[in-house]
C-alpha positions as CSV (number, residue, x, y, z in Angstrom):
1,X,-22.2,111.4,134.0
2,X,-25.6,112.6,133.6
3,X,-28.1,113.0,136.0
4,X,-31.6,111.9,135.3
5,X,-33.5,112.7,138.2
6,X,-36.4,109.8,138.5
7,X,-39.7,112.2,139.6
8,X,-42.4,109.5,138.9
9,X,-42.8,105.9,137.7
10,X,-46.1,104.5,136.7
11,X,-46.6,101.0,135.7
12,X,-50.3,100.2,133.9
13,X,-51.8,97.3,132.6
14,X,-54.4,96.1,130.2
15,X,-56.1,92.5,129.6
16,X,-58.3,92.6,126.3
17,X,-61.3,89.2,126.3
18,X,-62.4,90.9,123.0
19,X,-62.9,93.8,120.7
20,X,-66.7,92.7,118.9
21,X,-65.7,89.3,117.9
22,X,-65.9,86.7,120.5
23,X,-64.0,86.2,123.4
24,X,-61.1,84.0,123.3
25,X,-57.6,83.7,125.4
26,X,-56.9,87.3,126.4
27,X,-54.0,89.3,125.3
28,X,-52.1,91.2,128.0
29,X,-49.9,94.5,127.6
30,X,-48.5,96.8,129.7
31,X,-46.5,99.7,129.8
32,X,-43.7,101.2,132.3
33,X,-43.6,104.9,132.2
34,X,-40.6,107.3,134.0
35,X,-40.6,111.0,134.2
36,X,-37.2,112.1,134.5
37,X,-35.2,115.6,134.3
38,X,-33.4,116.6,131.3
39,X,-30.3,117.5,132.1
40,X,-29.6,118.7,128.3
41,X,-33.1,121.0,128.5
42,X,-32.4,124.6,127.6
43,X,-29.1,123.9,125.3
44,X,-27.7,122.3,122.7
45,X,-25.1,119.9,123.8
46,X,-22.8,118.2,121.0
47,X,-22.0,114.7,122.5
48,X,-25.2,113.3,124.1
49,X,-24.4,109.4,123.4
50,X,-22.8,108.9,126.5
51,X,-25.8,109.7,129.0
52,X,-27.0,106.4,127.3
53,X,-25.0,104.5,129.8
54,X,-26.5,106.3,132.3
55,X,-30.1,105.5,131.8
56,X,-29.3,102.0,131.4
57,X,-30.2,100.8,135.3
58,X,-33.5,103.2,134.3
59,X,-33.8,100.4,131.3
60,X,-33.3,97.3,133.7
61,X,-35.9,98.6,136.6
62,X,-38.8,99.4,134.2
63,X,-38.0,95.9,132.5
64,X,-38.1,94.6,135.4
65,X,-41.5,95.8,136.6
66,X,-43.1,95.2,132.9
67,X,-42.2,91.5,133.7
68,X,-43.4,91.1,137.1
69,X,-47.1,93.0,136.1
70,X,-47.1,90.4,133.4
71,X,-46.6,88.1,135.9
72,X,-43.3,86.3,134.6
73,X,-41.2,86.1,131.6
74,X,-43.3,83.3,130.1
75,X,-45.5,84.1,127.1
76,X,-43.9,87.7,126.3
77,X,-43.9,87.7,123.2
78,X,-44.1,91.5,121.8
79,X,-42.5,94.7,122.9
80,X,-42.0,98.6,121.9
81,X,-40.4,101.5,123.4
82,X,-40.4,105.7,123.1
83,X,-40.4,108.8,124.5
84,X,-41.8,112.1,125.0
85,X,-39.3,115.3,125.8
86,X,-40.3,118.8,127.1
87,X,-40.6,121.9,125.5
88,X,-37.3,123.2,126.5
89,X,-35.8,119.7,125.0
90,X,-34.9,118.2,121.3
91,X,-36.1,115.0,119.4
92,X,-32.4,113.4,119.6
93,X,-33.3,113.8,123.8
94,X,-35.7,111.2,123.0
95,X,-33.3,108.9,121.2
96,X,-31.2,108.5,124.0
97,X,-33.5,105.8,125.2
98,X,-33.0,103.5,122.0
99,X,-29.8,101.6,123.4
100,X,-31.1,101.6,127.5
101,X,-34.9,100.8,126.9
102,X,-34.4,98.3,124.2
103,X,-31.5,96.2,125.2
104,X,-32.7,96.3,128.8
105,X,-35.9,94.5,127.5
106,X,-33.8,92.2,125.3
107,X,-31.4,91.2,128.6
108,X,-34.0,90.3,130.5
109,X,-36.3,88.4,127.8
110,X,-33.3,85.9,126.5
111,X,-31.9,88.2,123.8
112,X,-35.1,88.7,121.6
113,X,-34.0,88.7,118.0
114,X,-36.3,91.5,116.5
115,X,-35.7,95.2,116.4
116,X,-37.5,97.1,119.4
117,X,-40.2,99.3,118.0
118,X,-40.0,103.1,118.5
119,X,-41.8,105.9,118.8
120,X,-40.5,109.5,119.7
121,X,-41.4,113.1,119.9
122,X,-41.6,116.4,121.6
123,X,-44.5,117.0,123.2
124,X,-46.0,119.3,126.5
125,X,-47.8,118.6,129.5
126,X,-50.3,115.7,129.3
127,X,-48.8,115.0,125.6
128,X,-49.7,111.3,124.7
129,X,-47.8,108.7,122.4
130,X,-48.5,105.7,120.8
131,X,-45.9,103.2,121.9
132,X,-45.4,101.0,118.7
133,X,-45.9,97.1,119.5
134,X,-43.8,93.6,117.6
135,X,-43.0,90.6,117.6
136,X,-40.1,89.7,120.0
137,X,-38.6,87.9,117.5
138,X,-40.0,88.1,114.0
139,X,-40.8,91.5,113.0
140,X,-43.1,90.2,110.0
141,X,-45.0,88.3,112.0
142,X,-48.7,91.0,111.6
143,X,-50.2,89.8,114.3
144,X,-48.0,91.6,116.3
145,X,-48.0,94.8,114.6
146,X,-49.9,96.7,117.9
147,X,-49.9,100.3,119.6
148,X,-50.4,101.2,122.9
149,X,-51.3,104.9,123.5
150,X,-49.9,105.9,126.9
151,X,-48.9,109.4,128.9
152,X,-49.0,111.7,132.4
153,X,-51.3,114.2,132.5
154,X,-48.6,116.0,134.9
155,X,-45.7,115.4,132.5
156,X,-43.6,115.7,130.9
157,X,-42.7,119.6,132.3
158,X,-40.3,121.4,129.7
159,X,-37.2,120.0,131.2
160,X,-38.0,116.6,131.3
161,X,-38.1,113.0,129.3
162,X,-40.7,111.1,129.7
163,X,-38.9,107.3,129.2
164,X,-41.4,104.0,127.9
165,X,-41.0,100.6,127.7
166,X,-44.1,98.2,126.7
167,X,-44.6,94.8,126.8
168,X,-46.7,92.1,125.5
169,X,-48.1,88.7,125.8
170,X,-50.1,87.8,122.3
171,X,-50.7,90.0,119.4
172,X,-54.1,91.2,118.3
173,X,-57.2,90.1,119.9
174,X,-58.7,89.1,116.3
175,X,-55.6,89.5,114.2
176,X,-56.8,87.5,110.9
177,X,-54.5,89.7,108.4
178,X,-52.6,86.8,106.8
179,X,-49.1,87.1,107.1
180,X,-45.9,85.3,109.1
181,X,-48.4,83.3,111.6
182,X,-46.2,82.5,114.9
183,X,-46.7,78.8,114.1
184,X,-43.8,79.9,111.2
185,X,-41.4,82.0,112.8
186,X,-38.0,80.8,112.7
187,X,-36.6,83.7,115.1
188,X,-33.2,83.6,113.4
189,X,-32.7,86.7,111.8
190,X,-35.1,89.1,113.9
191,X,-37.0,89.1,110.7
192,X,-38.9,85.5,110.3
């Protein structure tokens, strides 16, 4: 077992009316972030894959609260991950968060079809990330296709994670790039 100390937690939220066209239903995002220690900082450990299971009740709480700032389950229809690790970490400390960020949000959301967007990287103090946005169930669908730049100007320190989970309710305020429209999506495949 692998401890992941929890430091700080930090949920925030957006609602964007417009961005120069005119105003029109809102679309809501939001973001859970954790700051954890790395307990693989400072060395290289062969077999990581099992601290996965360990960050999983990480997964379900940060799910959790990205679903109650969105105010319910209803009408989530986009979602992303990633993760930022200190100095004194490796990318593949990052990837530990693919199988306990995304399934978490798939559990809670009714087994959403697509693949969970990612975005990873090694970064220092007040490092930022893009968190990569898509449809829940139909990864063509462009309307979808989103970012949400996020970070902690205290964090991460070299011998931590910095753990992500984003949600969504509606794709681009004036997405008119053709496409899968959401009128079309089948949500068989993850795909269409």
């Amino acid at each position: 077992m692998s401890e992941f100390k929890l430091r700080k937690m930090s949920v925030i939220f957006e609602e964007i009316h417009h961005e120069g066209g005119s105003n029109g239903a809102p679309v809501q995002r939001a973001a859970a972030l954790a700051i954890v220690s790395n307990p693989f900082a400072g060395k290289y450990v062969a077999d990581i894959q099992p601290a996965m299971d360990d960050l999983k009740p990480l997964g379900l709480e940060m799910t959790d609260r990205l679903i109650n700032a969105l105010d319910g389950v209803e009408g989530i229809d986009g979602y992303g991950k990633g993760a930022i690790t200190g100095a004194n970490g490796e990318i593949e400390h990052s990837a530990l968060w693919h199988v306990p960020g995304g399934y978490s949000m798939r559990e809670r959301l009714g087994e959403a079809k697509a693949i969970v967007p990612s975005a990873m990287k090694v970064g220092g103090m007040g490092c930022r990330i893009d968190i990569p946005l898509g449809h829940i169930n139909a990864a063509y669908v462009r309307s979808h296709f989103d970012a949400m730049e996020v970070g902690f100007p205290d964090g991460p320190r070299a011998d931590e994670i910095v753990f992500i989970l984003a949600m969504a309710k509606g794709g681009r305020i004036h997405a008119r790039m053709g496409g899968l429209l959401l009128a079309d999506v089948t949500g068989q495949d993850g795909l269409r």
